[in-house]
C-alpha positions in Angstrom: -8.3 12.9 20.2 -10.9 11.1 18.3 -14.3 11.7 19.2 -17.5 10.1 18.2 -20.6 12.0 16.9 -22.1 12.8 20.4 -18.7 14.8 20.9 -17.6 12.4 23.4 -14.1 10.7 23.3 -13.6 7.2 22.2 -13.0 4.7 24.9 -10.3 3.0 23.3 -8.4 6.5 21.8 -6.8 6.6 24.7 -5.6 3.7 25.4 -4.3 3.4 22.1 -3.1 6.4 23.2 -0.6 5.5 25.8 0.3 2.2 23.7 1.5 4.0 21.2 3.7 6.3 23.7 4.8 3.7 25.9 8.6 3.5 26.4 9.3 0.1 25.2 7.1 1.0 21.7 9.3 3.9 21.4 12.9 2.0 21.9 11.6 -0.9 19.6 11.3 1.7 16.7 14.0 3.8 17.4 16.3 1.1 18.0 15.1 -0.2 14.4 15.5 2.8 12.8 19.0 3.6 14.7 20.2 -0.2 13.1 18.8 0.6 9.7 20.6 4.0 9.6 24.1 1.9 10.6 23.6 -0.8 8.3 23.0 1.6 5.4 26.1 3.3 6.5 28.0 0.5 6.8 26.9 -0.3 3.3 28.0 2.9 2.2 31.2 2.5 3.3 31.3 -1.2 1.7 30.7 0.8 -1.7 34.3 2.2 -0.7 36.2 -1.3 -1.4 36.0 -4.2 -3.4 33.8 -5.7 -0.9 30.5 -5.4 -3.0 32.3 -7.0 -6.0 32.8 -10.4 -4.5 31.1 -13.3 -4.6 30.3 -13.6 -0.6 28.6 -10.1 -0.9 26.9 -10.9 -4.4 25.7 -14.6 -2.6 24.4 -13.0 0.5 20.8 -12.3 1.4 20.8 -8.6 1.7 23.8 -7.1 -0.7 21.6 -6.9 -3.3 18.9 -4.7 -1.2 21.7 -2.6 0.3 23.4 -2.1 -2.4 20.6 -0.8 -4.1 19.5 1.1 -1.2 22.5 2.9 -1.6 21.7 3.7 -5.1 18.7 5.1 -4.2 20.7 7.7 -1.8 23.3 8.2 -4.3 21.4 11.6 -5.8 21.4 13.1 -2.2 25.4 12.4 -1.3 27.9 14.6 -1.8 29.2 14.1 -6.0 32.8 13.7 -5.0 31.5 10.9 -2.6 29.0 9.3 -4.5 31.0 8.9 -7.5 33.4 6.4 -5.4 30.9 4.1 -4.4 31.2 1.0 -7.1 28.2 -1.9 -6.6 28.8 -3.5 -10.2 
């Protein structure tokens, strides 16, 4: 809680509050970060077969950001795993 010089509480703290708890707020961003995770993993996958070699892949609008993504992670995969995923 956020309280002003006078020790009192903010009026607007807690509604904020309760915005910022409220269910649908909480399903938005866990649903984005749940379909971020899947994507990414999906990508991941797509590192497995020739997929990210091709043309439709290399055209599309996010290959390029997943694909790098997936670079990012590589340092925190398993070696034996990592070492498969191709994005050249």
């Amino acid at each position: 809680m956020i309280l002003s010089h006078t020790g009192k509480p903010y009026p607007m703290c807690g509604i904020l509050g309760i915005i910022a708890r409220s269910p649908v707020n909480q399903l938005l961003y866990d649903g984005l970060l749940r379909g971020l995770v899947i994507v990414i993993a999906l990508a991941m996958l797509a590192g497995l077969t020739p997929l990210p070699r091709s043309s439709d892949w290399k055209d599309s609008a996010l290959g390029y950001s997943l694909a790098q993504t997936v670079i990012q992670l590589k340092p925190w995969l398993p070696p034996a795993f990592a070492n498969r995923l191709k994005y050249n």
